[in-house]
C-alpha positions as CSV (number, residue, x, y, z in Angstrom):
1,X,0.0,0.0,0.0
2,X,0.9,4.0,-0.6
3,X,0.3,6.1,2.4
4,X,0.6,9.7,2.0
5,X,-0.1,12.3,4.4
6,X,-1.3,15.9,4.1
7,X,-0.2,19.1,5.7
8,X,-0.9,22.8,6.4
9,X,1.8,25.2,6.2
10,X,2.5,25.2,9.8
11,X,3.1,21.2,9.6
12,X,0.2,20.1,11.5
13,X,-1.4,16.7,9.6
14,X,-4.4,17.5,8.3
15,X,-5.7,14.0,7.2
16,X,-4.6,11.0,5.8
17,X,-5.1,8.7,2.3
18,X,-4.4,5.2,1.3
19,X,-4.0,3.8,-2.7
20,X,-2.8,0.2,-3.5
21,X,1.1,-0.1,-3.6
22,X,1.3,-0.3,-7.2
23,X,-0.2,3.6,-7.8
24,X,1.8,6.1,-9.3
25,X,2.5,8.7,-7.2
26,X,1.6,11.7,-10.4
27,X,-2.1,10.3,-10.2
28,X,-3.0,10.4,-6.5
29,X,-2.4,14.5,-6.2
30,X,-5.7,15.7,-8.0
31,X,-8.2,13.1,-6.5
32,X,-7.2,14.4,-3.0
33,X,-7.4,17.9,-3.7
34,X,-10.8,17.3,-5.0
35,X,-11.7,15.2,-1.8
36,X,-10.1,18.0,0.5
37,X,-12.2,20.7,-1.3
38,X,-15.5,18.4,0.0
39,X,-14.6,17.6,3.1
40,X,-13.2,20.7,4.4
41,X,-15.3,23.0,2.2
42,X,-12.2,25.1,0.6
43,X,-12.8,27.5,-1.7
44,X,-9.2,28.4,-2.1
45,X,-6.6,26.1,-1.6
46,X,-2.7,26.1,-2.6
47,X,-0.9,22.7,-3.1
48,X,3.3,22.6,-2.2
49,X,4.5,19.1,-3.6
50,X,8.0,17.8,-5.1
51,X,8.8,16.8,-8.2
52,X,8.1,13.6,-7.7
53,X,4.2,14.3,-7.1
54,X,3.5,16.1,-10.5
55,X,3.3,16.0,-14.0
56,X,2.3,18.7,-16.8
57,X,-1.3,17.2,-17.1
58,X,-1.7,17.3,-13.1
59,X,-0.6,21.4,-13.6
60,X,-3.4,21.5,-16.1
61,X,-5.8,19.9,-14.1
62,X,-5.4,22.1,-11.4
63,X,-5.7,25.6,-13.7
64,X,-8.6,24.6,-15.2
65,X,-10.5,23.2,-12.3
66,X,-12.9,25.9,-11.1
67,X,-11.5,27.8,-9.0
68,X,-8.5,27.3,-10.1
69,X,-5.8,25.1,-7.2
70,X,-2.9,27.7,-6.6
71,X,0.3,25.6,-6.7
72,X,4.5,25.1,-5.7
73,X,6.0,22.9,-7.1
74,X,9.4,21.4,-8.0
75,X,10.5,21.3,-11.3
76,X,12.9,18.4,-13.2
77,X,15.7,20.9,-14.3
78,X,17.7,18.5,-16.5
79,X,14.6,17.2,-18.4
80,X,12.7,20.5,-19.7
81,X,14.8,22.4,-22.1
82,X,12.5,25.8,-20.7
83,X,14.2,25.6,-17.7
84,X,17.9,24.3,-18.4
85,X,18.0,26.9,-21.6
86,X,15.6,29.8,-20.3
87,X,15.0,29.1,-16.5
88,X,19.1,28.9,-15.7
89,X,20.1,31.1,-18.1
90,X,18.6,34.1,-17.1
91,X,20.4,36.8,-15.7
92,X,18.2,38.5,-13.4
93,X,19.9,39.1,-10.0
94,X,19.7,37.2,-6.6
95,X,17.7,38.4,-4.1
96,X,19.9,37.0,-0.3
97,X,17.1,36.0,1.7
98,X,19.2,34.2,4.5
99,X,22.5,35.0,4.7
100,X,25.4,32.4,5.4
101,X,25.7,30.8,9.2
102,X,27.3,31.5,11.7
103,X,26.3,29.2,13.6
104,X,25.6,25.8,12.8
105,X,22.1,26.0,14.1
106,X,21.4,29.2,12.1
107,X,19.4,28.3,8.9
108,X,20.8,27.0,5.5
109,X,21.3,30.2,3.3
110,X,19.0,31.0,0.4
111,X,19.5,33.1,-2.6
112,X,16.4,33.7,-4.5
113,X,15.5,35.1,-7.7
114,X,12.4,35.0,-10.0
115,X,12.0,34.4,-13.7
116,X,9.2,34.4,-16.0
117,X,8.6,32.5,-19.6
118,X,5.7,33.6,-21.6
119,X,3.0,33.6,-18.8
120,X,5.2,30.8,-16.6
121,X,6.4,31.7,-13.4
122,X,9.8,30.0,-12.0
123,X,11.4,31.2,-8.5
124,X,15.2,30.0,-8.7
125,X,16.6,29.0,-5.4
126,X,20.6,29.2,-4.5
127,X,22.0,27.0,-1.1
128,X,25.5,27.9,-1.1
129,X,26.4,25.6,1.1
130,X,24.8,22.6,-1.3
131,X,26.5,23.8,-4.0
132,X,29.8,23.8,-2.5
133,X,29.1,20.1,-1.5
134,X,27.9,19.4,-4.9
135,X,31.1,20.4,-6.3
136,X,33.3,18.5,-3.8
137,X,31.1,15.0,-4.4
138,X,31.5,15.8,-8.1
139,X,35.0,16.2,-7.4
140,X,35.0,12.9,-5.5
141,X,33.4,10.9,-8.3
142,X,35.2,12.1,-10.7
143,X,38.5,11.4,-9.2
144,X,37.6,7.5,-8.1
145,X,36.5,7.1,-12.0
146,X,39.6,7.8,-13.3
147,X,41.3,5.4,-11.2
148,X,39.1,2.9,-12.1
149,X,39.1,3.8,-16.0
150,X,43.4,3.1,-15.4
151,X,42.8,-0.3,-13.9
152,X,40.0,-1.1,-16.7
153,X,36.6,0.3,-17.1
154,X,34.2,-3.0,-17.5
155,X,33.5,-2.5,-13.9
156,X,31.8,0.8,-14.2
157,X,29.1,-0.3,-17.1
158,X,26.1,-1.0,-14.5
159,X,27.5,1.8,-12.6
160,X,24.0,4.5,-12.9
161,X,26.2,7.0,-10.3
162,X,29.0,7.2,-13.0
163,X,27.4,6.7,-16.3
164,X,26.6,10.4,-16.8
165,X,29.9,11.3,-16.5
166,X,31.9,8.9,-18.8
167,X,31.4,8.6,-22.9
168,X,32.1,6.2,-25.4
169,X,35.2,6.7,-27.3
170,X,35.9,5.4,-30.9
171,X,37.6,2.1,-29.6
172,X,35.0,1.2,-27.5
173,X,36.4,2.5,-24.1
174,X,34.7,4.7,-21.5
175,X,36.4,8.3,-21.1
176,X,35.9,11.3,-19.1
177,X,33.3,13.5,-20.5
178,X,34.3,16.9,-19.9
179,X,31.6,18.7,-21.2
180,X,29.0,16.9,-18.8
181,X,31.0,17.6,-16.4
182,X,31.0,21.5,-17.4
183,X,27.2,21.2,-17.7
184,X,26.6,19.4,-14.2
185,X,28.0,22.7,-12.5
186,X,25.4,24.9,-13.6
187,X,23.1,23.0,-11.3
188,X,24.9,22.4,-8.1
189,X,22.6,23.6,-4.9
190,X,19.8,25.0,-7.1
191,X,16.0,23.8,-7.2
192,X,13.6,25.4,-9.5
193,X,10.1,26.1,-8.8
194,X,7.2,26.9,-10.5
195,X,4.3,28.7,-9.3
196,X,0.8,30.3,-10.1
197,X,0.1,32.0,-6.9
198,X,0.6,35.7,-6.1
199,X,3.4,35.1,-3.2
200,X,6.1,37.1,-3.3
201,X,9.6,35.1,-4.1
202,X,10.7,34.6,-1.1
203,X,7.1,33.5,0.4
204,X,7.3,30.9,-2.3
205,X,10.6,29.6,-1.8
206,X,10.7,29.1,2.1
207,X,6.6,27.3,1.9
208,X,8.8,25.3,-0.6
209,X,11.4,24.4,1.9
210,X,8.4,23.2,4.3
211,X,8.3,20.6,2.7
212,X,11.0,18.4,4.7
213,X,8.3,18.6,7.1
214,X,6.2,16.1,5.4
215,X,9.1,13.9,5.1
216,X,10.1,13.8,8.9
217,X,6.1,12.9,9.2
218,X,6.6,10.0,7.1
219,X,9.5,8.6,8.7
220,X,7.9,9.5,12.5
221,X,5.1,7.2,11.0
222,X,7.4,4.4,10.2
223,X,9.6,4.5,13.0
224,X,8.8,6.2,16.0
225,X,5.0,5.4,15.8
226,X,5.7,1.3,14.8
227,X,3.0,1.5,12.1
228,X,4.8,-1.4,10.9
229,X,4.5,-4.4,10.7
230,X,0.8,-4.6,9.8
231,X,-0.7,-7.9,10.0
232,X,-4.6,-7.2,8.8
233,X,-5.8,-8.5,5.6
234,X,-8.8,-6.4,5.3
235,X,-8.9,-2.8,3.9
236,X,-11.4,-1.7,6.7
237,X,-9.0,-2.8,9.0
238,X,-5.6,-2.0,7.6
239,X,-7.4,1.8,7.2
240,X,-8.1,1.4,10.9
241,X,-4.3,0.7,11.7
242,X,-3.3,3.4,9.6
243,X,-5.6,5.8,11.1
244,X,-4.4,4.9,14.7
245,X,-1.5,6.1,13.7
246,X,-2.4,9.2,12.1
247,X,-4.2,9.9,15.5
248,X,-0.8,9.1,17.6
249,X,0.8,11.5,15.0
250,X,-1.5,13.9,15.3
251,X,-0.8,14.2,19.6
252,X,2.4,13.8,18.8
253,X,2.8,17.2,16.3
254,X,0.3,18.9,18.8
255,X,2.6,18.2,22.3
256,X,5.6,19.2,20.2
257,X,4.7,22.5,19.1
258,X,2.8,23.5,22.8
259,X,6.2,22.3,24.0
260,X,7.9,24.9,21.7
261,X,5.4,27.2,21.8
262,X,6.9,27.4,26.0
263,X,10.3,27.4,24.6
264,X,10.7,23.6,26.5
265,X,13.3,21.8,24.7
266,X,13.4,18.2,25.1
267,X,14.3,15.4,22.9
268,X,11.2,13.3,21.8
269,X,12.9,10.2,22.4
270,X,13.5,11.3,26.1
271,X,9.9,12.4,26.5
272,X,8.2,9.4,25.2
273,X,10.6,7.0,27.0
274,X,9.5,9.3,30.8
275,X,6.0,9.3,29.8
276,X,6.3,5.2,29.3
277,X,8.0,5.4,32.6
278,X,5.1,7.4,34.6
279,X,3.2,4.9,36.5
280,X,0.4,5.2,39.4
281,X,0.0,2.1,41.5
282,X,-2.4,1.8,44.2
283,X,-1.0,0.2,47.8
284,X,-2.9,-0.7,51.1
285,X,-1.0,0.0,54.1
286,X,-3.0,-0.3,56.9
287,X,-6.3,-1.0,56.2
288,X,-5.9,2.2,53.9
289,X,-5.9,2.5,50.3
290,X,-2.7,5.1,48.7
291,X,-2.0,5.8,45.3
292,X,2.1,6.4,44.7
293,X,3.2,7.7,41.5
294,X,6.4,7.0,39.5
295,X,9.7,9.7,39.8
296,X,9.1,12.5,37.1
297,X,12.0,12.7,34.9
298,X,12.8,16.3,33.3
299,X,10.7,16.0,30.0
300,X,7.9,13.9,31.7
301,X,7.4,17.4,33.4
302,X,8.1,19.5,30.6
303,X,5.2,17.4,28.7
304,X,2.9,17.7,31.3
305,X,3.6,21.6,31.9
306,X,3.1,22.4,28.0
307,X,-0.2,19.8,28.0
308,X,-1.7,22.0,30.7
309,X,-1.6,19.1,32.7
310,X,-1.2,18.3,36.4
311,X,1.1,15.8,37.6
312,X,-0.9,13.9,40.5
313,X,0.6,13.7,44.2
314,X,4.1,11.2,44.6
315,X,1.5,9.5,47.5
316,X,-2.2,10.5,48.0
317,X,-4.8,8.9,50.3
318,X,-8.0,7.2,48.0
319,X,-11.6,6.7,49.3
320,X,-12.3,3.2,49.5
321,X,-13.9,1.5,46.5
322,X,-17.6,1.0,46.4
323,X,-19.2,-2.3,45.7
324,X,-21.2,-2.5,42.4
C-alpha cells in the first residue's frame, strides 16, 4: 500500500489517504485535492508538492478546475529544455534572503531570484552551502573514476552514479566526458520552482522548503510510531491501523509544538521514554488505600507543563472503593 499524508503550512497533519502499492505517485495528487475541497469545504486552496508528485497534465488539471488550485511545485531541471535553456540562463539578479551561518544551528542560506517564460512563473533558489558540497562529491566521483578507468573500465558499465559522467570513445572505451561535467555545475545547490500564486519570491521559496516537514512525518510514521509491521488482511481494517497512527501523529505534532510554543526543549525520544515510565500504582497499608506515582524525569514534566496538565501527588490517600 501507498500512504501519504497531508499538511498545512505550519506542519500540523491535516488528514490521511491510502492507494494500493502499485499507484503512481503523479495520479493520486488531484483526486485528493478534490476530496479536500469536499470535506473541508475550501474554496481556495494552494498545493506545495515535489517533483516527484507532479506531472504537466496534473498542472493543467489544477488551472482549469474551477477555481482554479494555486500551486508550488518542484521542477525536473535536467529534463525540460524551458528551464535548463531559459530558467538557468537568465540573468536577473539574486535576491539574499538568509545570509550564510554563523552558527551551525542558524538556517541553511537561500539566494532567490524570479523568472518568468511567456505567462510561466519560475522562483530560482541558490544553497551555497549545497552547492559547494555538490562540487566536492563531483570532485569525488570524478577522481575515483579515473582510477578505475586506469585499472580497466568494465567495472563501471552498470555503474547508474558514473554513467553520466563517462562517454564512449571510438575504440569502444569509456572516457571522461568533460563537457558533462561542465554542464553538471550549472546545477549544483539550485531547485527550481514553479508557481501560479501571487506570493512574493521569497514567500514561495521558504513554503517550498516546508516541505522536509512532510518527510520527517513519514518517517515518524514508520519509525517512531511502529505503524509497521501490519498484519490485517482487510482494507477496513488495515485503514483502521493506519488511522491509529495518524491519531498518535496527530498528539504527537500537537505536544511538540505546545512544548515549543513554552520554549521547552526536550528530545522526543527522552519524553516518550519518561511518559512510558510514569506509572500510578495503588497500595494498602494499613487498612488504607494510597496511590504512589512514579519519579518525574525532566521531560515527563516538561510534557505535562506544555499539556496544561497536572502531575498527580508522589503519594495520596483514596476513598475506599464502592461495591457494584
Amino acid at each position: 500500500m501507498v500512504v501519504g499524508m497531508a499538511l498545512d503550512v505550519e506542519g500540523r497533519p491535516i488528514c490521511c489517504e491510502m492507494w494500493p502499492g502499485n499507484t503512481a505517485d503523479v495520479t493520486t495528487l488531484v483526486p485528493v485535492v478534490k476530496r479536500m475541497r469536499q470535506r473541508f469545504r475550501l474554496r481556495e486552496i494552494t498545493v506545495v508538492a515535489d517533483r516527484g508528485m507532479v506531472s504537466q497534465a496534473t498542472l493543467n488539471a489544477f488551472e482549469s478546475s474551477d477555481p482554479p488550485v494555486r500551486y508550488i511545485v518542484g521542477v525536473r531541471m535536467r529534463r525540460q529544455k524551458e528551464i535548463s535553456l531559459s530558467v538557468l540562463g537568465s540573468r536577473a539578479r539574486w535576491f539574499e534572503s538568509v545570509p550564510e551561518r554563523s552558527k551551525a544551528k542558524d538556517p541553511a542560506p537561500l539566494k532567490i531570484k524570479e523568472v518568468r517564460v511567456e505567462d510561466r512563473r519560475y522562483v530560482v533558489c541558490l544553497n551555497e552551502e549545497e552547492r559547494r558540497k555538490d562540487a566536492q562529491d563531483r570532485q569525488a566521483i570524478v577522481a575515483h573514476l579515473r582510477e578505475q578507468l586506469r585499472s580497466g573500465d568494465k567495472s563501471l558499465v552498470g555503474n547508474k552514479g558514473y554513467r553520466r559522467y563517462l562517454k564512449v570513445e571510438g575504440s569502444g572505451h569509456f572516457a571522461i566526458d568533460e563537457e558533462q561535467l561542465k554542464a553538471e555545475q550549472r546545477y549544483d545547490g539550485i531547485w527550481v520552482l514553479r508557481t501560479n500564486t501571487d506570493y512574493d519570491a521569497e514567500t514561495v521559496a521558504h513554503v517550498y522548503k516546508a516541505l522536509w516537514t512532510v518527510e520527517d512525518i513519514i518517517r515518524t510514521t514508520k519509525s517512531i510510531l511502529e505503524t509497521r509491521p501490519i498484519y490485517h488482511k482487510r482494507d477496513e481494517t488495515i485503514r483502521g491501523h493506519v488511522f491509529c497512527s495518524f491519531l498518535a501523529l496527530l498528539l504527537k505534532v500537537e505536544l511538540e509544538q505546545r512544548m515549543q510554543f513554552a520554549d521547552l526543549e526536550c528530545e522526543w525520544a527522552q519524553v516518550l521514554r519518561g511518559l512510558e515510565a510514569f506509572q500510578q500504582v495503588e497500595a494498602t497499608f494499613q487498612d488504607k488505600r494510597f496511590l504512589l506515582r512514579s519519579q518525574l524525569s525532566a521531560e515527563t514534566s516538561a510534557a505535562l507543563r506544555a499539556a496544561g496538565v497536572a502531575a498527580p501527588q508522589p503519594c495520596a490517600s483514596c476513598r475506599k472503593r464502592p461495591n457494584w
